[in-house]
Backbone bond lengths (Angstrom), bond angles and torsions (degrees), N, CA, C in turn:
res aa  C-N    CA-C-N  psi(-1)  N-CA   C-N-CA  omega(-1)  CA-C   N-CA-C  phi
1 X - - - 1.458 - - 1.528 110.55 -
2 X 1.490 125.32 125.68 1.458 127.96 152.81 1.708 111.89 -58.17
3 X 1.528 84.39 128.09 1.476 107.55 162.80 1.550 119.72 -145.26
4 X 1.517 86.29 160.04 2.042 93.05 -177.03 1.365 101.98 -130.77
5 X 1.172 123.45 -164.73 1.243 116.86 -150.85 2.257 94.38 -132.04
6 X 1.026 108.36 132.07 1.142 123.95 171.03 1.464 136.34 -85.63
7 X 1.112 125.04 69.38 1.872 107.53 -175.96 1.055 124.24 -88.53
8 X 1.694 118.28 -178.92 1.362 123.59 165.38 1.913 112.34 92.20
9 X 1.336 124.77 129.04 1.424 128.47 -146.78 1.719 87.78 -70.56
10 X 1.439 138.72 -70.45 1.255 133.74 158.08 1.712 119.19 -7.94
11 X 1.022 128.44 -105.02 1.464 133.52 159.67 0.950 119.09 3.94
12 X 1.514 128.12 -55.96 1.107 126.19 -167.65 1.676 116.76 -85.33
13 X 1.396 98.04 -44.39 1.594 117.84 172.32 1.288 126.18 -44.55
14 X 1.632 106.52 -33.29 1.309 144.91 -170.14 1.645 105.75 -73.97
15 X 1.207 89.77 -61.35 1.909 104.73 173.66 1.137 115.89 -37.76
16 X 1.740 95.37 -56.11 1.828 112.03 -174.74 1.527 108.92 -53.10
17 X 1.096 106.17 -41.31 1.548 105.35 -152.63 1.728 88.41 -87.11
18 X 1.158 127.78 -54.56 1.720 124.21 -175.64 1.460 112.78 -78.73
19 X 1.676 106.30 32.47 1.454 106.90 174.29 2.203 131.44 -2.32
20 X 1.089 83.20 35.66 1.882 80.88 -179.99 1.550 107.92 -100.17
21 X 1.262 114.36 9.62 1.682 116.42 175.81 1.603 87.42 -127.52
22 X 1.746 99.78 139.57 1.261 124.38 168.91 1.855 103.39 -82.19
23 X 1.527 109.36 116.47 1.421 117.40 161.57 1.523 121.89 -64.12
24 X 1.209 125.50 139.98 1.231 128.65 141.67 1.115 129.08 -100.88
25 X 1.526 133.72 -36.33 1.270 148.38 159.32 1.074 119.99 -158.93
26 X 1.409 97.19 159.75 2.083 95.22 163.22 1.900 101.05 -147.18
27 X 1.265 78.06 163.60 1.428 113.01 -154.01 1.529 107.36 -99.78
28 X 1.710 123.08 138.71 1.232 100.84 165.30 1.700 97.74 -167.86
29 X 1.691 99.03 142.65 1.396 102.81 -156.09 1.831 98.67 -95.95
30 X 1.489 133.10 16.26 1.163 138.77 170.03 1.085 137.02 -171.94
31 X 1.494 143.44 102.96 1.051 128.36 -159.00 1.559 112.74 -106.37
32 X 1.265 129.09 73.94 1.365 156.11 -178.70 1.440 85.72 -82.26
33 X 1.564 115.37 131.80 1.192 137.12 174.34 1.915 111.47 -56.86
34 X 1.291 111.75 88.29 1.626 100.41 169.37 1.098 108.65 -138.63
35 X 1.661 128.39 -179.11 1.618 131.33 -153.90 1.304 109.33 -88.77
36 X 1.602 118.79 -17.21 1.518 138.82 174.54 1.286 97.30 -63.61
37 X 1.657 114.55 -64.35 1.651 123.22 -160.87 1.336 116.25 -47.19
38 X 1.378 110.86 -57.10 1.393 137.91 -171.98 1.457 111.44 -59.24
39 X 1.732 119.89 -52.32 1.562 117.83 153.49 1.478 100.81 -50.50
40 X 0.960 154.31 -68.68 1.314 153.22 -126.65 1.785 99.27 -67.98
41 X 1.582 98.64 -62.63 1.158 101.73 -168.08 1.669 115.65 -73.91
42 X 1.527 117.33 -16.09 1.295 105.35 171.35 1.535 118.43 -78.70
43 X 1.357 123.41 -13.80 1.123 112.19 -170.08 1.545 90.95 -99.26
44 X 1.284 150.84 -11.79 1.358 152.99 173.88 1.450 92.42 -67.93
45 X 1.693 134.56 -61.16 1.389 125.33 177.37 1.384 121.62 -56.78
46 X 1.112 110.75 -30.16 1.595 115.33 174.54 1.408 126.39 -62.20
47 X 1.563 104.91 -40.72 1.533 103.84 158.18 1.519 109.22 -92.85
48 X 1.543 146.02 26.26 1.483 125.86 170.89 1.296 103.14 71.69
49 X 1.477 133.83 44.05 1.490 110.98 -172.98 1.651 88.01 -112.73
50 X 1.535 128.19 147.08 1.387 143.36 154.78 1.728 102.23 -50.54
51 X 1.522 122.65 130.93 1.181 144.83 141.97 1.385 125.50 -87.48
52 X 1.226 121.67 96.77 1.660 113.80 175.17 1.176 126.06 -89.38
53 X 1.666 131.64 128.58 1.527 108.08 175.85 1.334 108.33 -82.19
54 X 1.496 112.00 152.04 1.337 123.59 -179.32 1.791 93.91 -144.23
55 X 1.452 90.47 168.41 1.574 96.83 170.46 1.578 113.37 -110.28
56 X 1.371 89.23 -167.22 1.769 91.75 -154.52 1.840 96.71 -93.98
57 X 1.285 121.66 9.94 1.556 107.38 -179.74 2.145 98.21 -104.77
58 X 1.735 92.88 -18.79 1.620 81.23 165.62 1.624 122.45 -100.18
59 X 1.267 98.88 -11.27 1.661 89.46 163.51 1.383 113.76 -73.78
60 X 1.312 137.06 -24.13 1.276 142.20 -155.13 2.003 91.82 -84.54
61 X 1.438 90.65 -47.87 2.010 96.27 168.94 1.362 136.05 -52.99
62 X 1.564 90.65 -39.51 1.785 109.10 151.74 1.001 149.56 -40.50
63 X 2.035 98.99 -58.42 1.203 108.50 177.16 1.439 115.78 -121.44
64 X 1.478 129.95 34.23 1.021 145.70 -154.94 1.545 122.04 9.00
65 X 0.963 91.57 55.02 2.052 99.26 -162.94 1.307 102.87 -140.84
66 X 1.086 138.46 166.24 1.367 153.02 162.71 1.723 106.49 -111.18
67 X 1.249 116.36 2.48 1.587 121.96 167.61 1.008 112.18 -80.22
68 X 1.356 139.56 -1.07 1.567 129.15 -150.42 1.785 97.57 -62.35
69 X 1.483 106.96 -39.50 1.882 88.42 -158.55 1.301 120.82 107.14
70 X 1.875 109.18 -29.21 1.426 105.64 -141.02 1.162 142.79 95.13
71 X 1.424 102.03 -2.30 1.522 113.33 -169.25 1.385 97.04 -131.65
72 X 1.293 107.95 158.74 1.245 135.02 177.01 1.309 138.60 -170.25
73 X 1.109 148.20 149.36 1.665 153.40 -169.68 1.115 122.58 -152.60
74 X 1.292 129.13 153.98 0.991 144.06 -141.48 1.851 89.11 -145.68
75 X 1.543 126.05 99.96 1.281 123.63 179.22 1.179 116.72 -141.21
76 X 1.141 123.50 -178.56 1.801 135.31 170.03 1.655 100.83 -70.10
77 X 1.292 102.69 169.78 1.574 109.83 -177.15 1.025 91.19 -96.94
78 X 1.929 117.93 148.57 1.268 136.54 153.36 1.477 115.74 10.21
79 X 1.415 110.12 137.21 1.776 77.61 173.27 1.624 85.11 -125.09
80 X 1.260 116.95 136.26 1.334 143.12 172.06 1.526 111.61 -70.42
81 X 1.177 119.05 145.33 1.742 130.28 176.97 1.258 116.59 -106.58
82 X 1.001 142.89 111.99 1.655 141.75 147.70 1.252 109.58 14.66
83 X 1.089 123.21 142.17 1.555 106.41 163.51 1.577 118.64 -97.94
84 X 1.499 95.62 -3.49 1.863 120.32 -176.30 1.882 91.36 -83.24
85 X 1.058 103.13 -51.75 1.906 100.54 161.33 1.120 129.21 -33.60
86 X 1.541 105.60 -73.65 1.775 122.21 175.71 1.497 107.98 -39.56
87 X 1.540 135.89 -71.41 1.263 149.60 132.41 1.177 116.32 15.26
88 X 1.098 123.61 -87.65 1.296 139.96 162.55 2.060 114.51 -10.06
89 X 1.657 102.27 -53.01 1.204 118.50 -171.84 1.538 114.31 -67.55
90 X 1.500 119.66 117.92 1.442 126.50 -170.37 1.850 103.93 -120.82
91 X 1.136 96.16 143.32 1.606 96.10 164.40 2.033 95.08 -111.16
92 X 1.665 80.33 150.41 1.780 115.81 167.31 1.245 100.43 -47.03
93 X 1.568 105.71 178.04 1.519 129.10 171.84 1.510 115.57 1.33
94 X 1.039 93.27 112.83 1.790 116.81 -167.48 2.195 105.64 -94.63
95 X 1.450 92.71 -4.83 1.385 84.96 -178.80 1.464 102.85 -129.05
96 X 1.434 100.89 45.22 1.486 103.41 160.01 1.729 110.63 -108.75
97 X 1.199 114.96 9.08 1.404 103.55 164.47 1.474 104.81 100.07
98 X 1.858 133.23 -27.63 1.189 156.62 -129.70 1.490 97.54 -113.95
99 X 1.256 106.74 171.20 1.405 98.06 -157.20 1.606 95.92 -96.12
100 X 1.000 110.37 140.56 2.309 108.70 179.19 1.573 88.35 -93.61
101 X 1.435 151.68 -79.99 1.204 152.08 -117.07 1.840 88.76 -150.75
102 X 1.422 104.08 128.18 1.715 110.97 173.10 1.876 89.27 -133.54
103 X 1.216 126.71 135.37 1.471 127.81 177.32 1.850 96.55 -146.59
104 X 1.293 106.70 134.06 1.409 120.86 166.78 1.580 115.52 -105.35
105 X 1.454 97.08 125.86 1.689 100.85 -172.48 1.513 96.47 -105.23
106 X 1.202 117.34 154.79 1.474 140.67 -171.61 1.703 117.74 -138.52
107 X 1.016 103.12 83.37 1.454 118.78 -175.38 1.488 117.77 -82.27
108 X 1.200 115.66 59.92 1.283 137.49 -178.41 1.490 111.36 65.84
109 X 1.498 126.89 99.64 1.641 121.67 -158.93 1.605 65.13 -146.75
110 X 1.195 102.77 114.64 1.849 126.56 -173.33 1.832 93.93 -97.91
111 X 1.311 128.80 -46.22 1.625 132.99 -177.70 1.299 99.29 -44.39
112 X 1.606 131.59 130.23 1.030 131.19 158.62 1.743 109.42 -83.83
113 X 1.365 121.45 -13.11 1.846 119.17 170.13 1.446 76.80 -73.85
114 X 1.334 141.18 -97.68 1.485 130.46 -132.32 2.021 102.43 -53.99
115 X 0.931 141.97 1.71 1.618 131.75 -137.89 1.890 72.48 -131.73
116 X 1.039 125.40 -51.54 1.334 125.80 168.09 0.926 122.91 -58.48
117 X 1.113 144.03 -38.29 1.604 167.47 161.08 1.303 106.39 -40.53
118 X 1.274 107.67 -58.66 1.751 131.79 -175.90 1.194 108.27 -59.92
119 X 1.357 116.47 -44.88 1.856 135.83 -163.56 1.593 87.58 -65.65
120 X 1.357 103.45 -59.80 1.368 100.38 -160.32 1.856 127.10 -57.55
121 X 1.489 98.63 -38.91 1.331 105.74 178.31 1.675 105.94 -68.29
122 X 1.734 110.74 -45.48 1.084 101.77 -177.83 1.700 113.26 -54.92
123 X 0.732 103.52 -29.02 2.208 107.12 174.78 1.412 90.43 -63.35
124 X 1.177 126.46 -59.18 1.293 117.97 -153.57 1.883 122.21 -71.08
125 X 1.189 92.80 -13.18 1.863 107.26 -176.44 1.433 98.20 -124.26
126 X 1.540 136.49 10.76 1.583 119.48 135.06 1.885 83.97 100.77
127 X 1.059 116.39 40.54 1.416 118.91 173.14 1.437 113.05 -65.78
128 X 1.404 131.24 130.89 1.505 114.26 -173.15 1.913 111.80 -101.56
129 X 1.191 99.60 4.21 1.376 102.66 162.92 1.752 107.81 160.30
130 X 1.986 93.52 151.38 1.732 85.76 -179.74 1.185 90.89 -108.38
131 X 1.657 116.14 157.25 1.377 132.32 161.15 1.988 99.43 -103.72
132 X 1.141 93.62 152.08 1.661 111.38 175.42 1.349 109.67 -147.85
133 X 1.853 135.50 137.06 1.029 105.99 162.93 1.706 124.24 -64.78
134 X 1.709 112.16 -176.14 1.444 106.16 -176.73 1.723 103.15 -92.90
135 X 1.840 106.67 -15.07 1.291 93.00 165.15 1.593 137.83 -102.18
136 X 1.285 147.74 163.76 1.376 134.64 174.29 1.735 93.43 57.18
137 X 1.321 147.67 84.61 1.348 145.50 -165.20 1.390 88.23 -172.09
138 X 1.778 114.72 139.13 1.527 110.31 159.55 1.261 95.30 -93.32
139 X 2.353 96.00 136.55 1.869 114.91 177.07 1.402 103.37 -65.07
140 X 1.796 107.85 160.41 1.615 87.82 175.66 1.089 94.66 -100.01
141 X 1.718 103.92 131.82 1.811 114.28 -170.13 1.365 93.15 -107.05
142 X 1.539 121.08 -164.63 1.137 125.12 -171.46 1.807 87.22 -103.70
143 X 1.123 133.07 16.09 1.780 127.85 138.53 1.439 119.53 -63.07
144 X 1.354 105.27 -31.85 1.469 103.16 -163.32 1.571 93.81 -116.28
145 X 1.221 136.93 33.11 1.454 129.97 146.03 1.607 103.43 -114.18
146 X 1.604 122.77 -23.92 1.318 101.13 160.78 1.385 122.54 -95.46
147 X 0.949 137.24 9.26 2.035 145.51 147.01 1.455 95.76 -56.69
148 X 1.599 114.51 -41.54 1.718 85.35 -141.56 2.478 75.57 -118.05
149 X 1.382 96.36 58.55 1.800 98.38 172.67 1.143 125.35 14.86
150 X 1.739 101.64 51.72 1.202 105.71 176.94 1.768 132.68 70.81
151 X 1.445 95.94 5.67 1.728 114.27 -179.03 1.508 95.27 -54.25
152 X 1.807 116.51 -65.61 1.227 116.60 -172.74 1.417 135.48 -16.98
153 X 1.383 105.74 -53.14 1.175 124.28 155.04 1.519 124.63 -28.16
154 X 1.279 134.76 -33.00 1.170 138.30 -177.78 1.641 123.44 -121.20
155 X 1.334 102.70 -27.78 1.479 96.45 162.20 1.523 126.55 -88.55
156 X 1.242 109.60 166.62 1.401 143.30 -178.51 1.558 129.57 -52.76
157 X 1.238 131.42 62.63 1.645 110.35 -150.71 1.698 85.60 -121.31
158 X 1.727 111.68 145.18 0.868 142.94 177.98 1.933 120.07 -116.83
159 X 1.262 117.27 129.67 1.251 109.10 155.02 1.198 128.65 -72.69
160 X 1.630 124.29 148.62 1.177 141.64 172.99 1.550 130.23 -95.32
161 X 1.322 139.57 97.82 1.537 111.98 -174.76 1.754 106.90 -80.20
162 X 1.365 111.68 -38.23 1.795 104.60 174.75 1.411 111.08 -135.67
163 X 1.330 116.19 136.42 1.488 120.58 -173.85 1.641 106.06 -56.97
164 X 0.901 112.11 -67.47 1.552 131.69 -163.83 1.296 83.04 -47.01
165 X 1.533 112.83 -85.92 1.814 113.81 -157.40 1.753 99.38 -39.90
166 X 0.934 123.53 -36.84 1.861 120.11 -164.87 2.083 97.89 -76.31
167 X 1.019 105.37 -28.81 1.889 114.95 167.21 1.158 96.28 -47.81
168 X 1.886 101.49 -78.22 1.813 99.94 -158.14 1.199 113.28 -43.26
169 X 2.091 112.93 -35.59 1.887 103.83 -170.39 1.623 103.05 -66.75
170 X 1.213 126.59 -29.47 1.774 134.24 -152.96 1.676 73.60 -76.90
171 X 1.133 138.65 -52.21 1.586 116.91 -150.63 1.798 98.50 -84.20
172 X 0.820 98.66 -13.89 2.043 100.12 -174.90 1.121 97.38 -74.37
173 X 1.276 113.70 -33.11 1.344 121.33 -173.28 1.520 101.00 -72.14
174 X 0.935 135.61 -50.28 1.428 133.87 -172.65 1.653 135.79 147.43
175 X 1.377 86.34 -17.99 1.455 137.67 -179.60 1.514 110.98 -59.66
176 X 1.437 119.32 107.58 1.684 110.01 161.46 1.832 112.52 -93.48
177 X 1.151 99.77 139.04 1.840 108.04 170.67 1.528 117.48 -94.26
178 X 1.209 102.35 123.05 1.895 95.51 -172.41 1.563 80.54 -126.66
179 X 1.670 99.99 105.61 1.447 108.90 147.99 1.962 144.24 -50.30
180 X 0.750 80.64 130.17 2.031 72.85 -177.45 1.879 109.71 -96.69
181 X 1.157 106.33 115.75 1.181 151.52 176.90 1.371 137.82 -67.76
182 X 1.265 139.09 64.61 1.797 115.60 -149.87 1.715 93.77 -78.98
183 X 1.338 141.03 -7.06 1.618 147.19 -171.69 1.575 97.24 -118.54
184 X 0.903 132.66 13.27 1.746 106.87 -172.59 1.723 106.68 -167.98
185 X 1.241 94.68 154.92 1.717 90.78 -179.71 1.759 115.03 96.45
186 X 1.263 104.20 144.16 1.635 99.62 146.64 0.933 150.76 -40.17
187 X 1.518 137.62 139.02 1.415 113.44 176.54 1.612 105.57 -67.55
188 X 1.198 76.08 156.91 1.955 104.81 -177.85 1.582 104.91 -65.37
189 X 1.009 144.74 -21.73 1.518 148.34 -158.31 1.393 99.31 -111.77
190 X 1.645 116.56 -15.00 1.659 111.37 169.28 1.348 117.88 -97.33
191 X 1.364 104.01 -22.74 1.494 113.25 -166.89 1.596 106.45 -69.46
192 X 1.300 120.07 142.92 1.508 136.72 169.57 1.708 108.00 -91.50
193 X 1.526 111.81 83.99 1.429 82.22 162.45 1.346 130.50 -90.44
194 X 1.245 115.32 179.59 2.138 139.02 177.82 1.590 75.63 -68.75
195 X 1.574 76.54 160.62 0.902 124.43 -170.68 1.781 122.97 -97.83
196 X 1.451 95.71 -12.14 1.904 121.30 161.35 1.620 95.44 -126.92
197 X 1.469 100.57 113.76 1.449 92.20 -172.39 1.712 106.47 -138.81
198 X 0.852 144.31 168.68 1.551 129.57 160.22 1.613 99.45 -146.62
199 X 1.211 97.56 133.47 1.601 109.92 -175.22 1.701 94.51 -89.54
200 X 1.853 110.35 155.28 0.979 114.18 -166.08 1.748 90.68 -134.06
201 X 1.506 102.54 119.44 1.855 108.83 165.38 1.482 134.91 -105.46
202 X 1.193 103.81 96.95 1.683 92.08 -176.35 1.545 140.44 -29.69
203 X 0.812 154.01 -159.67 1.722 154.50 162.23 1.658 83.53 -93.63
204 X 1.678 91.40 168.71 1.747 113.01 176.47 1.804 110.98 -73.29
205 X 0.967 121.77 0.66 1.453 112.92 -168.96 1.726 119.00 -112.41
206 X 1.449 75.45 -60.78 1.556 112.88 -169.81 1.842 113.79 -91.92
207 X 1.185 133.14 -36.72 1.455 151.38 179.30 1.225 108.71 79.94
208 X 0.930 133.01 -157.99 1.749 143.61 159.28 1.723 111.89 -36.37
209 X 1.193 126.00 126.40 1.460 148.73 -144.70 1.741 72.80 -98.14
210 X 1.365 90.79 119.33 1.982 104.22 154.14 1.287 116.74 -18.34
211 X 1.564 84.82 -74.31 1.649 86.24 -171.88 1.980 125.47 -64.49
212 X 1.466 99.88 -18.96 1.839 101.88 171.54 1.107 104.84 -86.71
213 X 1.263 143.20 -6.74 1.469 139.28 -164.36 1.567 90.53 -95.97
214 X 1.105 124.37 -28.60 1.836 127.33 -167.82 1.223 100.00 -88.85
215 X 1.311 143.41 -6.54 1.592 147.78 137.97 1.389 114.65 -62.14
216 X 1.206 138.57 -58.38 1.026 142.25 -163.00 1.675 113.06 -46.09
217 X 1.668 121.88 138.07 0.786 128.59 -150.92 2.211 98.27 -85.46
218 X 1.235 110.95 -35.03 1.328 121.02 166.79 1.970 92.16 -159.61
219 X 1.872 75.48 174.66 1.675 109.60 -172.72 1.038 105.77 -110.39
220 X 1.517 128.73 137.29 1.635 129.94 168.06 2.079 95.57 -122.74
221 X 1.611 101.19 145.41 1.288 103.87 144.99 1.631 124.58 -117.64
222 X 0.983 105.95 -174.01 1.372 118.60 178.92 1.778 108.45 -106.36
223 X 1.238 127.53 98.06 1.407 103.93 161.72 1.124 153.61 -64.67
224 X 1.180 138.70 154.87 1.446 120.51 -159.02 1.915 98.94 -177.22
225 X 1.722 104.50 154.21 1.131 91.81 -166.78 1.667 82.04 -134.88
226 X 1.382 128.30 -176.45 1.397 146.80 -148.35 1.225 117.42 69.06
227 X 1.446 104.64 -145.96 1.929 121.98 -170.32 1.195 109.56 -101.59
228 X 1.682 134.03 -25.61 1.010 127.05 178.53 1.065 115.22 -55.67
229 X 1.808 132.03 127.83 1.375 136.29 178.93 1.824 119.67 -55.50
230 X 1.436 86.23 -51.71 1.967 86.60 166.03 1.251 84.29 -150.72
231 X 1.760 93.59 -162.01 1.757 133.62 -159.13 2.000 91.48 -99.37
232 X 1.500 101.73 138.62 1.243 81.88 168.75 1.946 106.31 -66.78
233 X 1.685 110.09 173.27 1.044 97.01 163.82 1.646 151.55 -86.69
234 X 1.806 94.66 -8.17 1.422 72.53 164.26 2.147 124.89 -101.35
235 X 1.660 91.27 19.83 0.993 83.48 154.78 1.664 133.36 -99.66
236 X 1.334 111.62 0.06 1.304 118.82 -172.67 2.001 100.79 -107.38
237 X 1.337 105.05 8.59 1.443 122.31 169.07 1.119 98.88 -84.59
238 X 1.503 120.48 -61.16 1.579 129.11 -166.93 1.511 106.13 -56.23
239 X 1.221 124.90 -50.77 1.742 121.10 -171.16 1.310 83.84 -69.75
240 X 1.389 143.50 -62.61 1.951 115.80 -152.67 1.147 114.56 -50.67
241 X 1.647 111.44 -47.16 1.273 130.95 -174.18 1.449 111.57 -46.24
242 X 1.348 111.36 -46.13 1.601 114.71 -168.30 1.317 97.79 -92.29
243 X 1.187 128.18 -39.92 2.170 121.28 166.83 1.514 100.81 -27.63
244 X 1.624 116.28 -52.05 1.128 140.23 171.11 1.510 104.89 -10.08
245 X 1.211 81.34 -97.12 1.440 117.81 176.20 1.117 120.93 -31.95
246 X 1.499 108.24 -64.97 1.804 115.03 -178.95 1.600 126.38 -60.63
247 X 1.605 94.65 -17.95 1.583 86.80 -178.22 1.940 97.15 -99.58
248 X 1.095 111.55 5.29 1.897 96.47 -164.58 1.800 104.56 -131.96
249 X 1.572 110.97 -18.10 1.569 117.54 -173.31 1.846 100.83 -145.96
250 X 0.818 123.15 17.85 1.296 111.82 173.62 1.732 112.24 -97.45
251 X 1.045 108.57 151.39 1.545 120.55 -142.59 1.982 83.10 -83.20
252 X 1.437 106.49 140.93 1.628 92.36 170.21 1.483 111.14 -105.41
């Protein structure tokens, strides 16, 4: 079996608890009584998993980081979803106003901090799955499950072979895509979105590819005033996402 290596007290905890990675071990350079440890280690006994002590100059060899925490694992790689899966997934009653279908598109965002970033909010506003292409895409490494606190762990991520062709299926589906824009579109705080919707994020350089932006069902921007040229993106991910949110799942 391929495995990579997991750090950071989040990440790992995260794993445990969304059991979709096979353990082999984990690692830990101190066991000082804290509220992390103590979850950690009961849910490690609960599934039978080996704890080894190690110190902190070979975890650091491990995981080439000085983030480890102390923690470490030894797991299966990511495990990826169908995208015929993701798809598949419908919400009930369509005339409650609530959201049926939420999908995050990733139009080549190569940063594994921003791709973590993304993971995380998308966990946090009930995202039902990300698409990424399989090329020019940041992998989700064990950078981008500790950026995004171990969210990774629980959401949904799918490969992509072509943006566009995966649009036409999202709109058959029912689904409108409203690209985000830092030049074009409405502001985001006016716009009404559907209620099956999938937000669309450009890469860090370049934004939304000509040619996917000419699919897109509408444009939103972000406003903003000073010198800065734009928002980074996964912070200008996080506000759509939660506009998202606030108008279709936010608690009244």
């Amino acid at each position: 079996m391929k495995t990579e290596i997991l750090y950071g007290i989040h990440p790992v905890i995260e794993a445990l608890k969304a059991k979709r990675r096979t353990f082999v071990s984990i690692y830990l350079s101190q066991r000082k009584p804290s509220k992390w440890l103590d979850t950690l280690l009961e849910l490690a006994d609960s599934l039978k998993l080996p704890v080894l002590q190690s110190s902190s100059t070979q975890l650091r060899s491990m995981t080439h980081t000085d983030s480890h925490q102390g923690v470490a694992a030894r797991v299966s790689p990511y495990p990826w979803v169908n995208f015929s899966d993701i798809l598949g997934m419908n919400r009930s009653n369509p005339d409650t106003g609530a959201l049926q279908r939420f999908f995050l598109l990733l139009d080549h965002v190569v940063d594994p901090h921003n791709l973590g970033a993304l993971v995380r909010t998308a966990h946090c506003v009930g995202v039902d799955g990300i698409l990424l292409p399989k090329d020019r895409s940041a992998p989700p490494t064990a950078v981008v499950s500790k950026v995004s606190a171990g969210a990774l762990e629980h959401v949904r991520m799918a490969h992509i072979t072509n943006m566009v062709s995966t649009i036409k299926i999202l709109k058959q589906q029912g689904l409108w895509i409203i690209g985000l824009d830092r030049g074009d579109g409405e502001s985001i705080f006016a716009f009404e979105f559907p209620s099956a919707v999938a937000i669309l994020i450009g890469g860090e350089h370049k934004g939304i590819r000509t040619l996917v932006k000419k699919h897109c069902d509408g444009l939103c921007s972000i406003p903003q005033t000073g010198n800065i040229d734009s928002l980074n993106a996964s912070v200008a991910g996080a506000i759509a996402m939660y506009e998202v949110f606030r108008q279709h799942r936010a608690p009244t």
